[in-house]
C-alpha positions as CSV (number, residue, x, y, z in Angstrom):
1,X,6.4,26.7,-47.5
2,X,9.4,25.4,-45.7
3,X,10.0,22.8,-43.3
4,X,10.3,24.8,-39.9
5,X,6.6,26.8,-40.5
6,X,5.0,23.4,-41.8
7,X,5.9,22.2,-38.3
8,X,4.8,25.3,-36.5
9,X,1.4,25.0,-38.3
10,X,1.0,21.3,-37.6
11,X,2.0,22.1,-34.1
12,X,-0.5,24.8,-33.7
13,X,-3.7,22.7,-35.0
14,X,-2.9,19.9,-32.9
15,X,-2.7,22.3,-29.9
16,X,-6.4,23.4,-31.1
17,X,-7.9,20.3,-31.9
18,X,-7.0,19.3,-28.1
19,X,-8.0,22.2,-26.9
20,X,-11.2,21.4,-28.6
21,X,-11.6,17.5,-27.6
22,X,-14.0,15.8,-24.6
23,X,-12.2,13.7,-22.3
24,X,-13.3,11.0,-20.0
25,X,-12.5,12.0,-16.4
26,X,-11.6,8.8,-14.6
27,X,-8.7,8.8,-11.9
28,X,-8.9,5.3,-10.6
29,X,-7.9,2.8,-12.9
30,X,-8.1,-1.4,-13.0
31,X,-4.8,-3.0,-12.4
32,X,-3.6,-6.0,-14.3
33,X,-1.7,-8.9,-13.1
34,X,1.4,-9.1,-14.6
35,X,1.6,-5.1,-14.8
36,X,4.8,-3.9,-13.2
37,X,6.9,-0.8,-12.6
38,X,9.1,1.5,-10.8
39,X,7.2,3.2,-7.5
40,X,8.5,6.0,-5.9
41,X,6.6,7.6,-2.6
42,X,7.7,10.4,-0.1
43,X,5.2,11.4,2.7
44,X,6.0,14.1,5.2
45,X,4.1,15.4,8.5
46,X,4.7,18.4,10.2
47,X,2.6,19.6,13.4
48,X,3.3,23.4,15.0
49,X,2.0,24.1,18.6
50,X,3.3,28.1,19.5
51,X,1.9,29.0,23.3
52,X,1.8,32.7,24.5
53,X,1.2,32.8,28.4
54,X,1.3,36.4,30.4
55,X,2.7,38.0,27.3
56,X,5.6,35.3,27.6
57,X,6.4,32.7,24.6
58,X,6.9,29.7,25.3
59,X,9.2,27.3,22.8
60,X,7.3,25.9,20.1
61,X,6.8,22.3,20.0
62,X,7.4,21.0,16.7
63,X,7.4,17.6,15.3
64,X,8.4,17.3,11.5
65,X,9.4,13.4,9.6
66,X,9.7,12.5,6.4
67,X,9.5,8.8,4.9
68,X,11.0,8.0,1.4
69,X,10.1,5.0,-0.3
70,X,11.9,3.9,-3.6
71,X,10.8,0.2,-5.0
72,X,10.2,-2.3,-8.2
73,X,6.2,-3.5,-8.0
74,X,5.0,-6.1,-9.7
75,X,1.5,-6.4,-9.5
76,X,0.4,-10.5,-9.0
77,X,-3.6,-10.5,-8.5
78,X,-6.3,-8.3,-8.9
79,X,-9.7,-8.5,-8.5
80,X,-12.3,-8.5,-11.0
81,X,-12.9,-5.0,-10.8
82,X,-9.4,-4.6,-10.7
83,X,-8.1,-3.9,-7.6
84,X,-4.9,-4.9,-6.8
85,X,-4.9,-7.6,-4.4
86,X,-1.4,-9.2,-4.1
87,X,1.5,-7.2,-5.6
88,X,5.6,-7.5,-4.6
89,X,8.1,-4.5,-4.3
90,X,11.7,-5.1,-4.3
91,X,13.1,-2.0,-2.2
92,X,15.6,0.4,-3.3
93,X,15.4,2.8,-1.2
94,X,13.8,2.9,2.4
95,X,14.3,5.9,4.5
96,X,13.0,8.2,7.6
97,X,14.3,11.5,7.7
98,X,14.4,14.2,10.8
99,X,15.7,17.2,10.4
100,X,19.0,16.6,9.6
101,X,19.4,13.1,10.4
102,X,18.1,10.0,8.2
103,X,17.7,6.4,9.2
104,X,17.7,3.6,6.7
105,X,14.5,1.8,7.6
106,X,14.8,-1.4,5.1
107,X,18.2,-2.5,3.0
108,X,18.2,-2.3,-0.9
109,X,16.7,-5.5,-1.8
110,X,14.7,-6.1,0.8
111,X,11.5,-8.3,-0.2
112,X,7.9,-6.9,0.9
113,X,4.7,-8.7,0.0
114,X,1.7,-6.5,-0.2
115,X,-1.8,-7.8,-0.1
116,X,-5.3,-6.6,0.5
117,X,-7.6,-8.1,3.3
118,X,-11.0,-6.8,4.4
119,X,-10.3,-3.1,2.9
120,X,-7.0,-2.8,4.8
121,X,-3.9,-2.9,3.1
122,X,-1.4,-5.7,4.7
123,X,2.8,-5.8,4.2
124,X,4.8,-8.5,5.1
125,X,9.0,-8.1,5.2
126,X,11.0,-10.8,3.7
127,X,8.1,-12.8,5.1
128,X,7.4,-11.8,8.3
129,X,5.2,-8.9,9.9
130,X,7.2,-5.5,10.3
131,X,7.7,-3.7,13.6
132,X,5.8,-0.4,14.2
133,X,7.9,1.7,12.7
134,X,8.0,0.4,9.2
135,X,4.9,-0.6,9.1
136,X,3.7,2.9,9.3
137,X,5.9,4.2,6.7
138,X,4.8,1.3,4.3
139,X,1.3,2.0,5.1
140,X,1.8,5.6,4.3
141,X,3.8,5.4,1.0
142,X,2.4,1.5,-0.6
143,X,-1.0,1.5,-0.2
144,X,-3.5,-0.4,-2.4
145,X,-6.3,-1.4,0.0
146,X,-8.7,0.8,-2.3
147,X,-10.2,2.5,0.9
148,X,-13.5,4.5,0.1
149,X,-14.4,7.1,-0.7
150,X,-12.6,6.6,-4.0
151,X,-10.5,9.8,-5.7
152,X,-13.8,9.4,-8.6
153,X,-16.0,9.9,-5.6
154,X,-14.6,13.1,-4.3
155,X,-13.1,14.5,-7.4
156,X,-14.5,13.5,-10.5
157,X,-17.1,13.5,-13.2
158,X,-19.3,11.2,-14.9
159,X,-19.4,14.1,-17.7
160,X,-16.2,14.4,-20.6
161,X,-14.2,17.5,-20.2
162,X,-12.5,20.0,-22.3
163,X,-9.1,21.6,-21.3
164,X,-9.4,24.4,-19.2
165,X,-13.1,23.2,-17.6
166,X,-13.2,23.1,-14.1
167,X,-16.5,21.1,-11.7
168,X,-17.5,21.5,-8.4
169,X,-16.1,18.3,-6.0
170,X,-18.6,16.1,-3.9
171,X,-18.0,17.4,-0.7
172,X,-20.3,14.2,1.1
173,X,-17.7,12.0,0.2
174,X,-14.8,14.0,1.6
175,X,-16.8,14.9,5.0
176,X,-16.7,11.1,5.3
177,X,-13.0,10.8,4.6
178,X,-12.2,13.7,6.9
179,X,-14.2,12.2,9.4
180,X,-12.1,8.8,9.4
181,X,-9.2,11.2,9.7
182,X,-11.2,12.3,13.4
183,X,-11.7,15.9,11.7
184,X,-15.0,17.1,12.3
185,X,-16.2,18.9,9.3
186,X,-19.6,19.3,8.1
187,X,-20.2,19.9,3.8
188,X,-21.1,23.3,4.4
189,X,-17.9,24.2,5.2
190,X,-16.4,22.8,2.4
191,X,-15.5,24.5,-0.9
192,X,-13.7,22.8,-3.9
193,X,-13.1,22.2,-7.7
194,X,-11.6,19.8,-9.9
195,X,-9.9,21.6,-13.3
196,X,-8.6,19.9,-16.1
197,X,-5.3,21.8,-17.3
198,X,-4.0,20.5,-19.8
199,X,-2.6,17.8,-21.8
200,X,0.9,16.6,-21.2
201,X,3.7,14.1,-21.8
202,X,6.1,12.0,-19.7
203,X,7.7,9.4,-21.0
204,X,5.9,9.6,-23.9
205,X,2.7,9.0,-22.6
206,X,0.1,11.3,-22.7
207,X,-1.5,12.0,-19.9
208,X,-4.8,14.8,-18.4
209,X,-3.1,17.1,-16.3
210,X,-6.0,17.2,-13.3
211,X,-6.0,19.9,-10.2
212,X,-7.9,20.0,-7.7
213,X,-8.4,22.9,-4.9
214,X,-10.2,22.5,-1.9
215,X,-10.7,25.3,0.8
216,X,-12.2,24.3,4.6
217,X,-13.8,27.4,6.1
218,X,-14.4,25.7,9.8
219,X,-13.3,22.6,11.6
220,X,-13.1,22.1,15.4
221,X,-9.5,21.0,16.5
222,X,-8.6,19.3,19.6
223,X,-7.4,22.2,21.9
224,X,-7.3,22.1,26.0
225,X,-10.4,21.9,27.6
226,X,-10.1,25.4,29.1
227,X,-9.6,27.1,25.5
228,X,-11.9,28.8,23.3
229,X,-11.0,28.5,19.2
230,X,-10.9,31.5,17.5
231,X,-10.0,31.3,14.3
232,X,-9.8,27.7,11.6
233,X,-8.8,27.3,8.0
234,X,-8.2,24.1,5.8
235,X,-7.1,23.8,2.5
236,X,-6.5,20.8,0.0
237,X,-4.8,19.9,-3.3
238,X,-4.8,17.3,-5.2
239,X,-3.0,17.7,-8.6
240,X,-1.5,14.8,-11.5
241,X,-0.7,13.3,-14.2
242,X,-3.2,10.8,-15.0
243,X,-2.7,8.3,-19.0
244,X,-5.1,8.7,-21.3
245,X,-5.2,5.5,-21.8
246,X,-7.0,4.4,-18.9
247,X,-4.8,0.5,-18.8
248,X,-2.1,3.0,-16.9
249,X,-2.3,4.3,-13.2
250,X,-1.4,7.9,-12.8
251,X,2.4,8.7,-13.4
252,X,2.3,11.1,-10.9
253,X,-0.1,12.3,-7.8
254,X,0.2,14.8,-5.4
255,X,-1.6,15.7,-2.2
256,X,-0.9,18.3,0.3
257,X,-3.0,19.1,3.3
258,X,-2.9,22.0,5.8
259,X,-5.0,22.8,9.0
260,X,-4.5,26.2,11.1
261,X,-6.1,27.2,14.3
262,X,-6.1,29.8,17.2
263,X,-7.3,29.3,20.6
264,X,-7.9,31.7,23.7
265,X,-7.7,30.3,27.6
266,X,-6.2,28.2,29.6
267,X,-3.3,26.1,28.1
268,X,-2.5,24.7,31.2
269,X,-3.5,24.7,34.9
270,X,0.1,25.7,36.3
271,X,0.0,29.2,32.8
272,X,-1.9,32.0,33.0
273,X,-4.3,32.7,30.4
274,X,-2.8,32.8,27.0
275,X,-3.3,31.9,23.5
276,X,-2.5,28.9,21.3
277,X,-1.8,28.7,17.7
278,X,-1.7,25.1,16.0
279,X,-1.0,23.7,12.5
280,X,-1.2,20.6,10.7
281,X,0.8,19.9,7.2
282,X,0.7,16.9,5.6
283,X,2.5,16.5,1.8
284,X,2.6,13.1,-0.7
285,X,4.0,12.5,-3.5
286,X,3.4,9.2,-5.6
287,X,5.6,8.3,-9.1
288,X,4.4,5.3,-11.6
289,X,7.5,4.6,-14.3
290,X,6.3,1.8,-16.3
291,X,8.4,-0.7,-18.3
């Protein structure tokens, strides 16, 4: 037998033996002091508002960011069911972007502190509290107050996994993060599951490729009091690349959310009757390199 089908062979009874194997489903995982590596966050927002009134279109309001966030964390305390509370990032890379025109929000090598207090996540630049504006984007892109419901709690399983199984989500727990978000949504209304993919490598770590699709048949939006919603739809994913070995945080994780709606009525006092036609888009992405 020579060398090139040996490999092939080996190659094709590992792939079964993992297709065959259990895995633990855990997405949190207990930090370490001492634990450091290279974070890399972009968040974007996106809201749509297009008005119809007397047949006319009015100009769509838009408002559209993005916030980039490239930094070195160390991780300096944890609790002891290892949450992080202290950790420093050394910026690389702190931006806002709209439409075509970016703003440097922090210099490369700018200091930030990050701590934990009461639940709520706390930064502090080169010592001192940040204005508005940056505290926002650090809120949105370093976060490690461990807020609840936990990703376990909406998306997990206490029972091991094969590749290519998929379980239901706990909706409960994601009514009450929706609700936090001001979204009222009741469980009923919410339809989701979690699927294990696959196994994969980065950086030669080997990690549970984990998905999750979540689809929200009915939500009431804020519309003007004289309107009548029509029409709603949600969705949610949540999809990455989470260590088998369960010392590591997830390399990558990905969330996108999106909210549509139509309404019918009275946009304004000084418009005839018209419709309205809103939507909501909000994309994360979170990378973990470790040294």
């Amino acid at each position: 037998m020579n060398l090139s089908l040996r490999l092939l062979l080996f190659a094709l009874s590992s792939a079964v033996a993992a297709m065959g194997a259990e895995y633990k489903i855990q997405l949190q995982r207990r930090a370490t002091a001492g634990q450091q590596f290279l974070l890399s966050a972009r968040f974007q927002e996106t809201h749509k508002a297009a008005i119809s009134a007397g047949g006319r279109a009015l100009p769509e309001q838009r408002t559209d960011f993005i916030v980039e966030v490239d930094s070195f964390l160390k991780i300096l305390e944890t609790d002891p069911k290892g949450r992080v509370l202290r950790a420093s990032c050394t910026i690389s890379n702190c931006v806002r972007v709209e439409g075509t025109y970016k703003r440097e929000l922090l210099p490369p090598k700018t200091v930030v502190m990050v701590s934990s207090e009461a639940g709520r996540a706390k930064h502090l630049v080169d010592g001192k509290s940040p204005d508005s504006e940056v505290a926002r984007t650090l809120a949105l892109t370093i976060d490690f107050s461990g807020s609840e419901p936990s990703d376990d709690e909406i998306f997990g399983t206490n029972t091991p996994k094969k590749i290519g199984e998929s379980w239901d989500i706990h909706t409960e727990p994601m009514v009450l993060l929706f609700r936090r978000q001001n979204l009222n949504i009741s469980a009923a209304d919410i339809q989701g599951r979690t699927t294990l993919e696959q196994i994969s490598r980065i950086d030669n770590v080997d990690c549970l490729d984990l998905a999750a699709k979540v689809y929200i048949k009915k939500f009431r939006p804020n519309v003007p009091q004289g309107m009548r919603v029509k029409t709603t739809f949600g969705a949610f994913r949540f999809w990455g690349k989470f260590p088998l070995d369960l010392a590591l945080a997830p390399l990558e994780e990905n969330m996108e959310t999106s909210f549509e709606h139509s309404a019918q009525g009275t946009v304004a006092a000084n418009l005839p009757p018209g419709t309205l036609k809103g939507s909501f888009l909000v994309k994360r992405t979170v990378t973990r390199r470790y040294f």
